[in-house]
N, C-alpha and C positions, 0 to 999 in steps of 0.2 A: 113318756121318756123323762127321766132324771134327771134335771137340773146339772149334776155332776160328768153328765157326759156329750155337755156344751150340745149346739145348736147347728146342725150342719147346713153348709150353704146352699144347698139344693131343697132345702124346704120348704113345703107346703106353703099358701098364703091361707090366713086365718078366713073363716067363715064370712065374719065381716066385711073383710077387704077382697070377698071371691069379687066382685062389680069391677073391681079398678080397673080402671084400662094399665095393661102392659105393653110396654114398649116392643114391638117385632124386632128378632136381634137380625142384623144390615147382613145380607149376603152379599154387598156390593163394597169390594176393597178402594179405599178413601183414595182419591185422587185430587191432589191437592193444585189449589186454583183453576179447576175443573170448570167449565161453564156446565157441564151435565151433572153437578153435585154441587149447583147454585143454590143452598138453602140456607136457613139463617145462620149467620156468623161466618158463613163461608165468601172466599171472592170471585168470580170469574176469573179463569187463566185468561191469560193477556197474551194478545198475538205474537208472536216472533218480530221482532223491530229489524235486526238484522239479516244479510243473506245465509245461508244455508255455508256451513263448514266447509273448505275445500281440503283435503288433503294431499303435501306435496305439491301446490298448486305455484305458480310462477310468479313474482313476488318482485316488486320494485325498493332496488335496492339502494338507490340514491338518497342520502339520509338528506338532502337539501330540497329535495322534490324535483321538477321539471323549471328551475327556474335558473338562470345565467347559464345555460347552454352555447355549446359556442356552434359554431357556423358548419353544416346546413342545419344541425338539429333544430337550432333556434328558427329558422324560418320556415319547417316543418311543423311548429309548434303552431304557430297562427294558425297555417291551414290545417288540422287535424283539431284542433280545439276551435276553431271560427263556429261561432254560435253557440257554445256548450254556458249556461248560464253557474255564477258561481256554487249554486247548492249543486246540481249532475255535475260542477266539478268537482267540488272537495268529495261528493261522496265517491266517483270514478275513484280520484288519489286513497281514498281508503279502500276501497277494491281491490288496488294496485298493492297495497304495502299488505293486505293480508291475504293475499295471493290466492285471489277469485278467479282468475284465470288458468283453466286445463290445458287450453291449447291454442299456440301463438307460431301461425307463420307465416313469415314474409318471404315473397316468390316472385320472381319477375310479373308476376299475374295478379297481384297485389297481395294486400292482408288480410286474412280471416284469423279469427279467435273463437274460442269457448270461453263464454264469462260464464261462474254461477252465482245467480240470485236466489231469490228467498222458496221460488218453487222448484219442483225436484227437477225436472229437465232442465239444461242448462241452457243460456241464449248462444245464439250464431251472431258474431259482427263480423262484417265485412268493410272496408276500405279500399277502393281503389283508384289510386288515382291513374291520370289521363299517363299513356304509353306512346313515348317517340316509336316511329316507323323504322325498319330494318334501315331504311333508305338515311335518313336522321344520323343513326349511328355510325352506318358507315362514314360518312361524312366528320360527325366529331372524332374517331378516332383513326382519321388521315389527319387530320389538323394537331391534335393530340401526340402522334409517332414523330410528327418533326421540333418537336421539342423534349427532350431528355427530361426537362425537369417536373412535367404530369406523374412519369412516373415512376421517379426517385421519389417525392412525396409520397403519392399513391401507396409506394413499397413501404415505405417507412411508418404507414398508418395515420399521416398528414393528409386533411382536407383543405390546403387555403382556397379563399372564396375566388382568386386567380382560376379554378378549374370550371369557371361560369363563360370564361372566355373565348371558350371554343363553341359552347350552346348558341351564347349571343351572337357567334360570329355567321349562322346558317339560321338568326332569327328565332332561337329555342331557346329556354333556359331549364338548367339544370332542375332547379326549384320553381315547380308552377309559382304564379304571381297571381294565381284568384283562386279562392276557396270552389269554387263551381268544378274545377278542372279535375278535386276528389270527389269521386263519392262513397257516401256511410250511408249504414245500414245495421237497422238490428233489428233481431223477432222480438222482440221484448215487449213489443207495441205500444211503450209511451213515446212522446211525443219526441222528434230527432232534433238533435244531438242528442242524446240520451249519457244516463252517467256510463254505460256500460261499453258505448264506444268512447269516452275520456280514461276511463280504466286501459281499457285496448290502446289507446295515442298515448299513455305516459309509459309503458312498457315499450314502444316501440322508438319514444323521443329517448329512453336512455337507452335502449340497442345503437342508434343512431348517433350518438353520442360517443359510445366506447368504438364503434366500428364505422367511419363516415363511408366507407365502400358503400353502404345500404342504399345508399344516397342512388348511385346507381343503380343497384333495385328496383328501385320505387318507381322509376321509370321506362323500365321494360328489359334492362339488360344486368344478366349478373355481375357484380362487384370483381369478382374474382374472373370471371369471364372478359373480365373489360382489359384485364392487367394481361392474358395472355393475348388479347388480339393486339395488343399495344405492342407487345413485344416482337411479334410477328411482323407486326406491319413496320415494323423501326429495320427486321433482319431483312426484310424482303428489300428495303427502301438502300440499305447499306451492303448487302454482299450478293443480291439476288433471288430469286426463287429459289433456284435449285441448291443455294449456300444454304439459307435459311428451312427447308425442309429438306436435306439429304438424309442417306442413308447412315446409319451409325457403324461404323468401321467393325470387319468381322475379327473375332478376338482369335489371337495367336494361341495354337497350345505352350503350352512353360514347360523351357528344359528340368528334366528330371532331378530335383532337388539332391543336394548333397546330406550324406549323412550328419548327427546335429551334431556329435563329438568331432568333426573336421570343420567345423563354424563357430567355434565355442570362440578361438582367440579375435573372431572377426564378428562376433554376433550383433554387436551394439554399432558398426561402423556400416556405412551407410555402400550401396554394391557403384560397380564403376560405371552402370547406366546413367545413374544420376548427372556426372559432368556432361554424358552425350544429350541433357534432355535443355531446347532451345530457349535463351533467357524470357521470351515473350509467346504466348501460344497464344492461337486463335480464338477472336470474341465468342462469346456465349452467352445465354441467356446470365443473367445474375440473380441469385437465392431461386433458381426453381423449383427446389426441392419444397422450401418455405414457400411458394406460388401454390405447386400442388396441393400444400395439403392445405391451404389455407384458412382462416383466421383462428386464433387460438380460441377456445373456450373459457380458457381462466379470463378474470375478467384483473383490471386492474391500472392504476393510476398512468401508467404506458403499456401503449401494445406489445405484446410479448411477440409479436413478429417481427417488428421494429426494431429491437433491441437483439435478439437473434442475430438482424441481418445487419447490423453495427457491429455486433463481435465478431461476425464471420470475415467483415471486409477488413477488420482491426488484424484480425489473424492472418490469413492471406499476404497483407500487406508487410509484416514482419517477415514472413516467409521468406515471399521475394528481396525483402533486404539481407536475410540473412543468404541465400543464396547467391545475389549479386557479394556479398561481400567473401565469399569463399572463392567464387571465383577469381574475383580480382585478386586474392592471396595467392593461389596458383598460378595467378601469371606472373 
């Protein structure tokens, strides 16, 4: 071969050099910090230090953490964190904010969660603390119906520590007073308090937080359940049984509307029913409508139920003044 028509790469090794040892070309694609491709210059892959991704997962949104909670959150805090040592806590709080938890719910029956850690199944924790007896509640909320102001607070999404007063009074309280009274649980298999039930208790100390009904919860009866026996028990106490659960009045049919061009000059003026209708009508539940559907989801610096049921009573009450004052102009 001619000099001139250069040296192609796939050529021959000379005579001499037929002995060399040649290198086998690697049918194995390089996988880098591999422990199964530990050879020289190479380094062992390194374990995963952190848990396993959660995607959408539920996520502690309080940029201050679980700290200056106010009342019951704060004395729920003891007991759900009683024993969790500061390393299974700070890393629970990073659980928390990078929302390792699937699934979180809290039930008259207690709380369970999904946490995920660093293996692919997820852990189960469980929490539940000790549950008043049917008999219990009845009792706090006969004590509770004779005072109005449980559940004007209650409605307005105020917890004062005042609502301890009806527990203590039948020898219960509201907020167990010894960590024994919950109990925790995880599959997780290290040692309990584990970081993955501190993960679970700081999600559940800022639920508790935005919404203190939970408080009720936790101890066997629902939050929103508690407000409608209250009210029951306050209509039964004030107008009787049969007042407080009667029948809802059968509705009239309506005379046959006039055509809309003979209402045009009257359309915006209010019909002559309105002077026959009586300056004060019959009590009623108040915000039922905001009872039923209870607690809002948005989350936020006041309850959105709260605040609802302050505009509705701010409106109402203009109402009635504008009403009394047309009457009184007619006379």
């Amino acid at each position: 071969m001619s000099e001139s028509q250069g040296t192609p790469e796939s050529v021959q090794p000379e005579k001499s050099d037929a002995l060399a040892p040649v290198a086998p070309a690697s049918t194995t694609p390089f996988a880098r910090n591999s422990s199964f491709n530990a050879g020289p210059g190479l380094r062992p892959m390194r374990r995963q230090e952190g848990p396993r991704r959660l995607k959408n997962g539920i996520r502690l949104r309080r940029k201050e953490g679980i700290e200056l909670l106010a009342w019951p959150a704060d004395a729920w805090s003891s007991l759900l964190l009683e024993g969790v040592d500061d390393a299974a806590r700070n890393e629970g709080l990073d659980y928390a904010r990078a929302g390792q938890t699937a699934i979180l719910q809290i039930t008259p029956e207690g709380i369970e969660a999904s946490v995920q850690g660093r293996v692919a199944r997820p852990y189960t924790v469980t929490i539940k603390p000790e549950q008043l007896s049917a008999l219990d509640w009845d009792r706090v909320v006969a004590i509770m119906a004779r005072e109005a102001v449980y559940s004007a607070k209650l409605l307005a999404g105020e917890m004062p520590p005042l609502v301890e007063q009806p527990f203590a009074s039948i020898g219960k309280h509201l907020v167990p007073h010894t960590a024994s009274s919950v109990a925790r649980a995880c599959t997780c298999g290290l040692p309990l308090p584990c970081k993955h039930i501190a993960c679970v208790s700081a999600l559940v100390l800022e639920r508790l937080a935005g919404d203190p009904l939970l408080a009720f919860t936790l101890r066997g009866l629902d939050g929103q359940r508690l407000l409608e026996r209250l009210q029951e028990a306050h209509s039964i106490a004030t107008r009787g049984i049969a007042r407080a659960h009667s029948n809802p009045p059968t509705v009239e049919q309506a005379p046959e509307p006039l055509p809309l061009e003979k209402c045009v000059d009257n359309f915006w003026r209010p019909g002559r029913q309105i002077d026959e209708m009586p300056s004060e009508t019959e009590p009623f539940a108040p915000h039922a409508l905001l009872r039923r559907l209870g607690q809002s989801p948005l989350q936020g610096k006041f309850p959105l139920v709260g605040l609802l049921a302050s505009i509705y009573d701010s409106i109402a009450e203009d109402g009635r003044k504008l009403r009394d004052g047309a009457l009184q102009r007619d006379e």
